[in-house]
N, CA, C and O of each residue as an XYZ file, in Angstrom:
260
protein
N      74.048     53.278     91.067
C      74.941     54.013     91.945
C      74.902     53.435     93.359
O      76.000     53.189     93.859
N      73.871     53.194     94.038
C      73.148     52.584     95.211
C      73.932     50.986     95.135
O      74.227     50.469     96.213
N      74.129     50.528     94.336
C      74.774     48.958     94.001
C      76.323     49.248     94.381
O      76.842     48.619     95.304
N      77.077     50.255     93.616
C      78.407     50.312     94.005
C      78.420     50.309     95.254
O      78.515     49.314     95.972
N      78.323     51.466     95.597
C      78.368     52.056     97.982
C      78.098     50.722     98.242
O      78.817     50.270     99.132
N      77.492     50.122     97.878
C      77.120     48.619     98.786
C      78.081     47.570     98.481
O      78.242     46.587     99.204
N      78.668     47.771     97.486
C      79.473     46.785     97.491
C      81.076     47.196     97.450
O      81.931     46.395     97.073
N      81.446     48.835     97.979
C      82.515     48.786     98.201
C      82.218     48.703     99.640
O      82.791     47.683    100.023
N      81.473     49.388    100.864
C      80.927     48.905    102.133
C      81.430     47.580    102.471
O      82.315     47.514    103.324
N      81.014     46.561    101.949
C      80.792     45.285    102.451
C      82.222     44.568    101.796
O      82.643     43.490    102.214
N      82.985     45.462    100.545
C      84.861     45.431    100.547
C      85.470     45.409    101.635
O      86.200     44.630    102.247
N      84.848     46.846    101.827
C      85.312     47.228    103.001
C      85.627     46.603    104.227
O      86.676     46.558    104.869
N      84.446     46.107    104.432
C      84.357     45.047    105.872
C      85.253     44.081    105.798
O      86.187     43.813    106.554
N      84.867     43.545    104.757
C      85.145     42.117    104.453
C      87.232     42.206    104.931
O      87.871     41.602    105.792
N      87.547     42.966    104.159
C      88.785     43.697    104.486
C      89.281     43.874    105.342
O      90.419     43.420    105.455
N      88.580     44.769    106.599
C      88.738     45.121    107.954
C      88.413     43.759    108.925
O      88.641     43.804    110.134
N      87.955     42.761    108.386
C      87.466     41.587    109.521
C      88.866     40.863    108.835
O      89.354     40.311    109.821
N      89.627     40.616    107.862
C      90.230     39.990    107.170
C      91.706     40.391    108.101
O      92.505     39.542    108.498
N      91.833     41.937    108.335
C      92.776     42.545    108.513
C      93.184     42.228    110.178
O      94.292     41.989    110.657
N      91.749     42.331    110.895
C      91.875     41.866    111.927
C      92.097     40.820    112.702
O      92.407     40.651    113.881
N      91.781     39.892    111.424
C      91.956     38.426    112.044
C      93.872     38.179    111.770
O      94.675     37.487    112.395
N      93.986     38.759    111.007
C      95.370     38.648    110.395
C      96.438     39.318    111.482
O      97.643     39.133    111.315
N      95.987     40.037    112.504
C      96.761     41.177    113.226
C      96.760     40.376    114.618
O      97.787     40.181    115.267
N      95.454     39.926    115.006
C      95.226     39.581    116.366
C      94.884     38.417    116.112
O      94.646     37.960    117.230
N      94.621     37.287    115.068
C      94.926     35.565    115.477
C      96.045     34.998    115.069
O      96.456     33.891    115.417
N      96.751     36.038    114.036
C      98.034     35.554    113.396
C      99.196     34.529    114.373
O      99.727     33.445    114.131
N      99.261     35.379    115.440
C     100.396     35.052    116.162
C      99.982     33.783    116.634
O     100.797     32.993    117.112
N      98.746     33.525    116.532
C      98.285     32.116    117.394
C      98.451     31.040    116.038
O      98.643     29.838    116.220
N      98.408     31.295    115.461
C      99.029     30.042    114.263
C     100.482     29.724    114.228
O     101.336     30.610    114.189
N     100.757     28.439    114.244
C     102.111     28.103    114.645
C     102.757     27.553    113.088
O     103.102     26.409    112.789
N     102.780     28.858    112.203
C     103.533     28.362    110.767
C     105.205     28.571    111.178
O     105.822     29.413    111.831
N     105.479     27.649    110.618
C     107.159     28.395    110.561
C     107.679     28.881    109.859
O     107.228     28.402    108.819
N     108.811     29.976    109.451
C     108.984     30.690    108.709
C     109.631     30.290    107.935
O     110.852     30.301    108.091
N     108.989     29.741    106.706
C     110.377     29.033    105.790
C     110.355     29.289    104.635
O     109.328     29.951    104.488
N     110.900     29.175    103.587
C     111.223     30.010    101.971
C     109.907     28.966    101.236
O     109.284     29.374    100.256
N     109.652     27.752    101.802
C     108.404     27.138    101.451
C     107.315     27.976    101.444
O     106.881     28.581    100.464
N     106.747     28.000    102.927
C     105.628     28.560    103.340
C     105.657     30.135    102.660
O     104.556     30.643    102.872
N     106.341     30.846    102.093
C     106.254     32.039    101.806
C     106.091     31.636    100.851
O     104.941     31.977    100.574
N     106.552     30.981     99.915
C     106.513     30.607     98.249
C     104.896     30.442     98.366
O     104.211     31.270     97.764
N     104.152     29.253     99.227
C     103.264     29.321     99.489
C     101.790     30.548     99.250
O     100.853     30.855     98.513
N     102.398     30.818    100.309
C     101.631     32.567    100.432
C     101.058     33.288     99.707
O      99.946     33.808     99.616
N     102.832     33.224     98.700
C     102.919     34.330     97.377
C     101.923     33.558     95.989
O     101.297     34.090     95.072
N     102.102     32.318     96.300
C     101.769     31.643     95.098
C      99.982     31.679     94.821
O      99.323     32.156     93.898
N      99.618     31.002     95.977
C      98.518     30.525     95.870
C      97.453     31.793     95.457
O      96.978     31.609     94.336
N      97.091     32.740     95.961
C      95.999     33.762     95.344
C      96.119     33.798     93.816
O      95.120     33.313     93.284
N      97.207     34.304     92.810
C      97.098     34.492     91.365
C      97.110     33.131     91.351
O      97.044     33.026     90.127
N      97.133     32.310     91.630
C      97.037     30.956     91.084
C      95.338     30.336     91.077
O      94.700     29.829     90.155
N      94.926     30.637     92.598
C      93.563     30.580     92.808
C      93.018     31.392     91.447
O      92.544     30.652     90.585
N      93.027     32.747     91.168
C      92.457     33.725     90.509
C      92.537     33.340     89.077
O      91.596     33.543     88.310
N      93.987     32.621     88.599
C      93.636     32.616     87.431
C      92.850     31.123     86.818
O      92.503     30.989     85.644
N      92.681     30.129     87.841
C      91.970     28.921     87.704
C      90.392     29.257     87.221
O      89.713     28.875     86.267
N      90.078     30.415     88.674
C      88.763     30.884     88.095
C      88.406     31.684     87.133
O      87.243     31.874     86.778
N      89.355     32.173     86.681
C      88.869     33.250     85.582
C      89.140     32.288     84.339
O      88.359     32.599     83.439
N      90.072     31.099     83.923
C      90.143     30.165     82.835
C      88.582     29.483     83.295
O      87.888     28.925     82.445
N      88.332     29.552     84.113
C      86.889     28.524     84.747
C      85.470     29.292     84.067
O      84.431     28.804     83.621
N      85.958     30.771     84.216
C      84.703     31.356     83.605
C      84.692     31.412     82.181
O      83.689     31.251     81.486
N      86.009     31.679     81.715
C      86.688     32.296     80.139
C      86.097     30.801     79.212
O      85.544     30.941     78.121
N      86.365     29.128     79.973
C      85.851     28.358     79.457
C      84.085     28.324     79.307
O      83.390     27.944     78.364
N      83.700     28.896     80.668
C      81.960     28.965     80.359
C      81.466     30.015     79.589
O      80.313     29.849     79.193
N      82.024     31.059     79.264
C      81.869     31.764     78.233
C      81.556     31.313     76.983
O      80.498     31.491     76.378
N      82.917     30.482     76.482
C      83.130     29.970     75.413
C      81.848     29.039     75.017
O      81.306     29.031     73.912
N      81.553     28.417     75.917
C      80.500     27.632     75.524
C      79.245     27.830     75.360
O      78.476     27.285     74.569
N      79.032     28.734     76.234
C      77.334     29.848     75.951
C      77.645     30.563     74.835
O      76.661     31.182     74.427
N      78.623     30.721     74.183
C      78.835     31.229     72.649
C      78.385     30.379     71.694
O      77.630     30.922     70.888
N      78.574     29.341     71.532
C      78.857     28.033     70.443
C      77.358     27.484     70.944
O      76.897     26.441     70.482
């Protein structure tokens, strides 16, 4: 129980420092707004996510066999 609280806590943070940097350094990054860079944006996290989860799904497989 003591394991969860700690690791939604430190969600938490992780979140709120994430949120903040996003609010108050954003404007200082000079992206331009283009149907690229949004494709971008949108793309890359499930793309990141599902690399690693085929990354684990393959190490699975092999600590099986």
């Amino acid at each position: 129980m003591n394991n969860k609280i700690i690791f939604i806590i430190k969600v938490l943070i992780l979140s709120a420092g994430l949120s903040f940097f996003i609010k108050y350094g954003g404007p200082y990054l000079s992206i331009p707004s283009t149907a690229i860079n949004a494709l971008i944006a949108v793309l890359i996290p499930p793309i990141v996510v599902g690399i690693l989860l085929g990354w684990r799904l393959l190490q699975e497989v092999e600590n099986v066999e």
